[in-house]
C-alpha positions as MATLAB code, in Angstrom:
seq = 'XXXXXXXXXXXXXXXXXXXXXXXXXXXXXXXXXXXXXXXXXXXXXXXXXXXXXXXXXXXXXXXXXXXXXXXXXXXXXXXXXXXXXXXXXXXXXXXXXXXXXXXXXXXXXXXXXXXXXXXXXXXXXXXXXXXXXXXXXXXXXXXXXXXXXXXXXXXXXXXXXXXXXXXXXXXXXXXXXXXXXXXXXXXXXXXXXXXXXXXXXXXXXXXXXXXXXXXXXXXXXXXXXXXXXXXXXXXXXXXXXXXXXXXXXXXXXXXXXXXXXXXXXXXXXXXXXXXXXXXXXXXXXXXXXXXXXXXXXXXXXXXXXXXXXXXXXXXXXXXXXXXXXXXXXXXXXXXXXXXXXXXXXXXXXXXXXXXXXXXXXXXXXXXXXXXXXXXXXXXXXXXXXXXXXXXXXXXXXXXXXXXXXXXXXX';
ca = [
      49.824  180.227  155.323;
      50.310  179.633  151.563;
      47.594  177.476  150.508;
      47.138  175.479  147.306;
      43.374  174.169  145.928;
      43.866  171.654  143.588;
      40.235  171.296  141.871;
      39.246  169.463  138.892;
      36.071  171.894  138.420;
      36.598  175.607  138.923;
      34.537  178.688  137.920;
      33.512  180.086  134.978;
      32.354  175.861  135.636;
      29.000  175.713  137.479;
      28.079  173.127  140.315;
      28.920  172.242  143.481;
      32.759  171.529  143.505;
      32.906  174.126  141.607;
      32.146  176.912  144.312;
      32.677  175.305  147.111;
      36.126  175.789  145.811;
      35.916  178.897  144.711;
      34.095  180.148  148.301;
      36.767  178.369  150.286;
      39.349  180.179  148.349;
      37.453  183.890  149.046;
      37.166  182.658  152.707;
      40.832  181.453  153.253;
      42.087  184.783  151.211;
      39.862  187.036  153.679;
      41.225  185.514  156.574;
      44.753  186.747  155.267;
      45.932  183.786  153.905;
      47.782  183.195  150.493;
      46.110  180.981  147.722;
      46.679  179.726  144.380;
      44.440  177.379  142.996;
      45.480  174.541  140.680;
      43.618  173.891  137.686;
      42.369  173.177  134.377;
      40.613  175.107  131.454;
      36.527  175.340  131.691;
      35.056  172.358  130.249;
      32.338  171.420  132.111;
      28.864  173.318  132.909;
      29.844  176.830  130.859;
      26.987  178.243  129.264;
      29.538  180.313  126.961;
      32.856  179.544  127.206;
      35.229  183.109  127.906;
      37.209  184.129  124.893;
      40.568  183.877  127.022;
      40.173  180.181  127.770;
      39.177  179.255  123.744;
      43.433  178.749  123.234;
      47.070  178.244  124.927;
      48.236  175.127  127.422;
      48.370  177.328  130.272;
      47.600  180.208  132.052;
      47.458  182.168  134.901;
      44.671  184.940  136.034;
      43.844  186.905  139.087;
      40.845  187.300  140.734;
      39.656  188.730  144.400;
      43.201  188.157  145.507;
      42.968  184.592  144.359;
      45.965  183.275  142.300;
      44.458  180.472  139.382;
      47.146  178.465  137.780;
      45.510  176.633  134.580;
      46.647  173.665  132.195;
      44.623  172.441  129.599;
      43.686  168.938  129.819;
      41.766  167.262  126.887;
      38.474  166.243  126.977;
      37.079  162.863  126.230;
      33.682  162.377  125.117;
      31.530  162.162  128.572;
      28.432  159.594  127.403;
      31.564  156.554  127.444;
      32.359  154.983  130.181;
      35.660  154.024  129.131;
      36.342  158.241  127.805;
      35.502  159.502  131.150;
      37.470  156.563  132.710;
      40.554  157.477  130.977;
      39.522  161.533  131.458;
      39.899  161.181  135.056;
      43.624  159.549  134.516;
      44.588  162.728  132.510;
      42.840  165.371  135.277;
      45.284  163.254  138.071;
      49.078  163.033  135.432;
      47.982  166.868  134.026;
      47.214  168.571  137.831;
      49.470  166.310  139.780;
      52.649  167.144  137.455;
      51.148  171.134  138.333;
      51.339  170.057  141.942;
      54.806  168.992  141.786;
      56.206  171.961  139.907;
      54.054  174.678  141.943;
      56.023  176.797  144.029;
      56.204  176.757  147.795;
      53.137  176.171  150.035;
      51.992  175.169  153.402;
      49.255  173.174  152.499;
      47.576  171.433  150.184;
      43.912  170.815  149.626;
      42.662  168.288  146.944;
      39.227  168.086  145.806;
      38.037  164.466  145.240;
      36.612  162.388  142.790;
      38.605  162.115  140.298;
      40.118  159.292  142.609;
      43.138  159.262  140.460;
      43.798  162.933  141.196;
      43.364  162.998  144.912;
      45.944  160.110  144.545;
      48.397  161.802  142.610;
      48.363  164.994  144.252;
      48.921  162.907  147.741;
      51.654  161.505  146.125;
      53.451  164.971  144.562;
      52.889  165.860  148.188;
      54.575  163.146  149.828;
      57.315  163.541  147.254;
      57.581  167.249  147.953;
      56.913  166.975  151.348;
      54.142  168.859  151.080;
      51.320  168.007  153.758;
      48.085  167.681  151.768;
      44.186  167.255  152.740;
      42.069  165.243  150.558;
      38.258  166.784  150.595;
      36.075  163.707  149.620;
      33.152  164.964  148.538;
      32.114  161.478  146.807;
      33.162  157.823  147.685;
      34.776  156.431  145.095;
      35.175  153.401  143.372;
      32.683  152.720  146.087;
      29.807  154.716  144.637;
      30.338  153.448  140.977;
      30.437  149.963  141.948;
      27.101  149.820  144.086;
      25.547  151.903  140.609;
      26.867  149.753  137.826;
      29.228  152.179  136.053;
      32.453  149.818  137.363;
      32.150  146.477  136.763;
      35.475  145.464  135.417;
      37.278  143.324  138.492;
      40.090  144.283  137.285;
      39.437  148.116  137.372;
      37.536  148.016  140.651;
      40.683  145.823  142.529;
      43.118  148.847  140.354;
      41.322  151.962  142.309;
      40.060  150.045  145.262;
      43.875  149.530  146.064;
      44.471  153.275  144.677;
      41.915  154.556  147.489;
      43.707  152.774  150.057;
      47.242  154.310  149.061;
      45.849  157.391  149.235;
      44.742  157.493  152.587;
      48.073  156.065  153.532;
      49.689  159.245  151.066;
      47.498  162.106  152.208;
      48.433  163.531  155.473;
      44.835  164.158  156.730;
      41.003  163.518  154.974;
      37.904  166.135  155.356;
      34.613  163.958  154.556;
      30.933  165.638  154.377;
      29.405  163.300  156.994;
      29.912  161.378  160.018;
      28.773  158.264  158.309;
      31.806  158.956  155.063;
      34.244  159.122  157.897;
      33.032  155.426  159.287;
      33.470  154.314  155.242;
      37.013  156.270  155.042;
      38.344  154.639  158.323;
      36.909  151.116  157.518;
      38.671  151.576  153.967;
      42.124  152.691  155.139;
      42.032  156.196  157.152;
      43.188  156.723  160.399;
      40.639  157.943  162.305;
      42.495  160.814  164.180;
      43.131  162.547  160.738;
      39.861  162.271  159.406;
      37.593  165.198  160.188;
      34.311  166.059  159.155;
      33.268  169.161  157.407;
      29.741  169.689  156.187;
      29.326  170.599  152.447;
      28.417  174.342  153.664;
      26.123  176.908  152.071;
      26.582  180.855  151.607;
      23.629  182.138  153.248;
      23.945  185.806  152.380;
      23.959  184.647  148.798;
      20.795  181.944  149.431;
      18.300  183.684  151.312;
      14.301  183.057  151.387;
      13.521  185.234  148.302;
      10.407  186.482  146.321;
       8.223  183.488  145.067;
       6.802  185.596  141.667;
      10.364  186.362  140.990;
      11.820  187.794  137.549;
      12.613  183.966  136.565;
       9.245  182.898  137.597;
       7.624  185.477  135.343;
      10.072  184.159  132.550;
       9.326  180.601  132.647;
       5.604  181.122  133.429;
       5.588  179.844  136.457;
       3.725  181.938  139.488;
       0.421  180.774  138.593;
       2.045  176.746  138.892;
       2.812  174.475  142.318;
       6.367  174.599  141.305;
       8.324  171.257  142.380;
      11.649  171.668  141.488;
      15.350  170.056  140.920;
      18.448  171.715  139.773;
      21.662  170.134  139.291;
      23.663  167.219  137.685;
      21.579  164.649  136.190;
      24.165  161.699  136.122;
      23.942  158.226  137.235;
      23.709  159.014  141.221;
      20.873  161.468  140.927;
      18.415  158.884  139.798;
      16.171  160.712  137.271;
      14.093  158.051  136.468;
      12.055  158.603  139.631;
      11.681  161.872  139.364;
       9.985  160.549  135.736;
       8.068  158.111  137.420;
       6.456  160.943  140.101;
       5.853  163.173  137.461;
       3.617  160.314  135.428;
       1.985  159.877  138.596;
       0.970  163.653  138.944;
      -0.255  164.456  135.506;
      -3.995  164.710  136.186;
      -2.838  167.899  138.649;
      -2.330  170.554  135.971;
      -1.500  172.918  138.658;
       1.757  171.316  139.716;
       4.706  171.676  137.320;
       8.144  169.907  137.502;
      11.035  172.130  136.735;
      13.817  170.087  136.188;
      16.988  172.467  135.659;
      20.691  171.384  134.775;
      22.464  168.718  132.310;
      24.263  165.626  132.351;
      24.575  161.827  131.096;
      21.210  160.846  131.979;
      19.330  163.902  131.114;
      19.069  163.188  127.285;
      17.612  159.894  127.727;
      14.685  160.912  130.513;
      13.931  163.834  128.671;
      12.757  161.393  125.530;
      11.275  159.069  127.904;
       9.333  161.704  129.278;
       8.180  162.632  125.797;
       7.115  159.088  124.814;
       4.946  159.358  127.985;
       3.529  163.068  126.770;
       4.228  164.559  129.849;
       3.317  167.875  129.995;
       3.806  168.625  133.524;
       7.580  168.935  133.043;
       9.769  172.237  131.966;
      13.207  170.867  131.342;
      15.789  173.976  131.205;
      19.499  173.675  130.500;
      22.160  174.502  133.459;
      21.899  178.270  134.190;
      24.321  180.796  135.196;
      25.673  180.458  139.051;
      23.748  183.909  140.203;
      20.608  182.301  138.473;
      20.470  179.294  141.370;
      19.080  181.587  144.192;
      15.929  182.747  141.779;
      15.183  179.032  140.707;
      15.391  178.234  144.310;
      12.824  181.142  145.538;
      10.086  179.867  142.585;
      10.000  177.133  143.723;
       7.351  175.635  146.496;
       9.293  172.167  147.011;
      12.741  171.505  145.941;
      14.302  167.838  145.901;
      17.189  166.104  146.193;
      17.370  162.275  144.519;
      19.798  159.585  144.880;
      20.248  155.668  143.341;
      18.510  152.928  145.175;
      21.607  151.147  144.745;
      23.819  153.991  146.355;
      24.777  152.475  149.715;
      26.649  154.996  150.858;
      26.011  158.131  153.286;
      26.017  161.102  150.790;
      24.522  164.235  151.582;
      23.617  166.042  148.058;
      25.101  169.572  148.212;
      22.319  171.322  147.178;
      19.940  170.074  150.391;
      21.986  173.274  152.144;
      21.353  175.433  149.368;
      17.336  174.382  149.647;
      17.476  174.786  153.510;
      19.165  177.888  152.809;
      16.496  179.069  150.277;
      13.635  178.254  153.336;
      11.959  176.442  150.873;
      10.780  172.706  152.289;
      12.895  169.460  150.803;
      11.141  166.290  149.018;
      13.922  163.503  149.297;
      14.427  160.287  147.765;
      17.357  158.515  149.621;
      18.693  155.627  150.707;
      18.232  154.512  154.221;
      21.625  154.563  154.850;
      22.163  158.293  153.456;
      22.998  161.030  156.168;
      20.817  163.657  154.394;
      17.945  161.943  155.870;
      19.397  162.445  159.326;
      19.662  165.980  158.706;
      16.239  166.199  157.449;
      14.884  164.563  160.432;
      16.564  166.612  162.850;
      15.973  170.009  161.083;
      12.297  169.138  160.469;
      12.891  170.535  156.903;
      10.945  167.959  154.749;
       9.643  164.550  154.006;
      12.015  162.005  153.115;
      10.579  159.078  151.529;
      12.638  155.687  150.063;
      14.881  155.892  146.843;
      13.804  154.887  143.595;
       9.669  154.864  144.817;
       8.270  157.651  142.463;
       4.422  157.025  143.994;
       6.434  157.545  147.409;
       7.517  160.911  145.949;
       4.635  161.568  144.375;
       2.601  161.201  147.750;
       5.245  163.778  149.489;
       4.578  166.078  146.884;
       0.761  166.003  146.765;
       1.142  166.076  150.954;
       3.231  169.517  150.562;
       0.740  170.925  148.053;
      -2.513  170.411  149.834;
      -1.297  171.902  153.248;
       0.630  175.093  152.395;
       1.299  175.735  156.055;
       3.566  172.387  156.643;
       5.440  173.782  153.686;
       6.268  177.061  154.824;
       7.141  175.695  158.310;
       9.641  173.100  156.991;
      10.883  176.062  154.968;
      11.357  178.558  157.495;
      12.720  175.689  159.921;
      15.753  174.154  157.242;
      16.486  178.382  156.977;
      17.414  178.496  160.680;
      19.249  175.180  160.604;
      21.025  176.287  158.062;
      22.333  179.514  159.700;
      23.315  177.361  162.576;
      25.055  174.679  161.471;
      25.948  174.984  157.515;
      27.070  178.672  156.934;
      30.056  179.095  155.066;
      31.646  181.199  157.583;
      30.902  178.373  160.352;
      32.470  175.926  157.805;
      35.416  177.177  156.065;
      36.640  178.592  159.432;
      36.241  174.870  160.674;
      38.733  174.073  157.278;
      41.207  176.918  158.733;
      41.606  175.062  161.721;
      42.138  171.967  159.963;
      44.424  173.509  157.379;
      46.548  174.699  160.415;
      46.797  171.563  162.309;
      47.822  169.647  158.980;
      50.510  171.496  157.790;
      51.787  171.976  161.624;
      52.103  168.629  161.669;
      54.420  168.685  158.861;
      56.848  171.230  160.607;
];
């Protein structure tokens, strides 16, 4: 098969959609299949932005067998709503005009939020007749709603009625939980074409490493009870708690929040945090993809933190990574999100309610006075991890689907 990924984030980028991407790609080339991936210039997450992406519209590079088609799209200041609002407008026109003047393929795969990108590459599909799958790793406007960020009725009728059309559009959906595919189906989907794939992990790359590590020794921290949280720090990930638990913690010296990564929130906790003269937190920028494993080895307790107001079923990417990593998970979720399921049944961690820092603050101290839990939950999310969330499980799970999708269009 000839394959396209159309991604709004792409390496030399770092996060999740990012690589999951970029893995799928590797995995779908080594299995003998043809891709080209569809995107735009690095703009997001680059620690130093590559000399051949500083000019030009377009280009196209090579790597690992992988085809990348790029387009540059501009970029609107990310701390206003209405900027990133209109950004995500220009990602779907810039990539869904690329879809539509791409060259032959079998099958399409289309990396969502932006909304308005899933929805115009469904569309370039249907136009082309092109089957395409839309991979929802976010529910949107659904998620932006329940957090504040939309409020305009206007707006939220405009991409609640977008969603919708996609689903009708797209020829099949891939969602990252059982309880997104009950949301996808109530909101439009037919249930036959809506699959579930878990958000996967590479665990060759992510394996239980050293603990006094080289970036442990660099950040001074193998003499500290290291509780730490790397990723995006936006409106979903619910900093303030993580605040909140720290304030609560500051007569134990010995345990030190590392708080890795950047985003629209960060800025504004990181001054709180100084008003409150916390010194029990080492804030460090976003660091290089082959970096992650290391911060995830010095660490005893990693966590993953979501809204109170985020009723929906997401399962943070980086819990797999953390399982992965055999080090034990500290959540802060919703009832309703599926990552507490998973925690449950792996027997991985302590999940405790979103947006209750002395809840999180109580899991932490629990972790750090019995050493033994902690390694057990550690060694037990490893081995869940290599059975149910391994790329090679997952992606080959994406084949399948891939083949079904564009046999249907035959």
């Amino acid at each position: 098969m000839h394959i396209l990924i159309v991604t709004n984030y792409y390496p030399p980028e770092i996060g999740g959609s990012a690589h999951l991407c970029y893995e799928l790609a590797q995995s779908m080339t080594a299995q003998g299949h043809e891709v080209t991936v569809l995107t735009g210039f690095p703009r997001y997450n680059v620690t130093e932005l590559p000399r051949q992406y500083r000019r030009g519209l377009w280009m196209n590079e090579a790597s690992n067998g992988i085809r990348v088609r790029r387009i540059r799209i501009p970029s609107l200041p990310r701390d206003s709503k209405i900027a990133r609002g209109l950004e995500h407008f220009l990602i779907g026109l810039w990539l869904g005009g690329l879809t539509s003047l791409a060259g032959p393929a079998d099958v399409a795969l289309v990396d969502s939020p932006p909304l308005p990108l899933a929805w115009m590459v469904a569309l370039a599909g249907k136009l082309r007749r092109l089957p395409v799958l839309v991979y929802l790793e976010d529910l949107f406007p659904h998620d932006a709603v329940q957090l504040g960020v939309l409020t305009n009725p206007v707006l939220i009728r405009l991409f609640e009625g977008m969603e919708r059309q996609m689903y009708h559009l797209a020829t099949a959906a891939a969602v990252h939980s059982p309880g997104n595919k009950e949301y996808v189906v109530q909101h439009g989907g037919q249930p036959e074409r809506v699959h579930v794939v878990y958000l996967w992990v590479d665990t060759d790359r992510i394996r239980p490493g050293e603990r006094n590590n080289e970036f442990a020794s660099q950040h001074g921290l193998a003499d500290r009870f290291v509780v730490s949280y790397a990723g995006t720090m936006g409106w979903a990930q619910d900093m303030q708690t993580i605040i909140a638990s720290a304030t609560r913690l500051r007569d134990h010296p010995e345990i030190l929040f590392l708080l890795v990564g950047d985003g629209v929130e960060k800025e504004q906790e990181m001054a709180r945090s100084v008003e409150l003269g916390l010194d029990n937190i080492l804030w460090l920028p976003m660091q290089p993809w082959s970096v992650y494993p290391e911060i995830l080895a010095a660490s005893d307790v990693s966590m993953i933190n979501l809204h109170p107001n985020l009723h929906t079923p997401v399962v943070p990417s980086k819990l797999f990574s953390i399982m992965a990593a055999a080090r034990p998970v500290v959540a802060s979720l919703p009832q309703i999100s599926d990552a507490r399921h998973i925690v449950a049944e792996a027997g991985c961690g302590i999940c405790v309610e979103a947006g209750d820092g002395e809840a999180l603050a109580g899991a932490i101290l629990n972790l750090h006075s019995d050493r033994t839990q902690a390694h057990d939950m550690g060694r037990r999310g490893r081995v869940y991890a290599e059975a149910h969330f391994s790329r090679q499980a997952c992606t080959s799970q994406m084949e399948t689907i891939f083949e079904n999708v564009a046999g249907d269009n035959l």
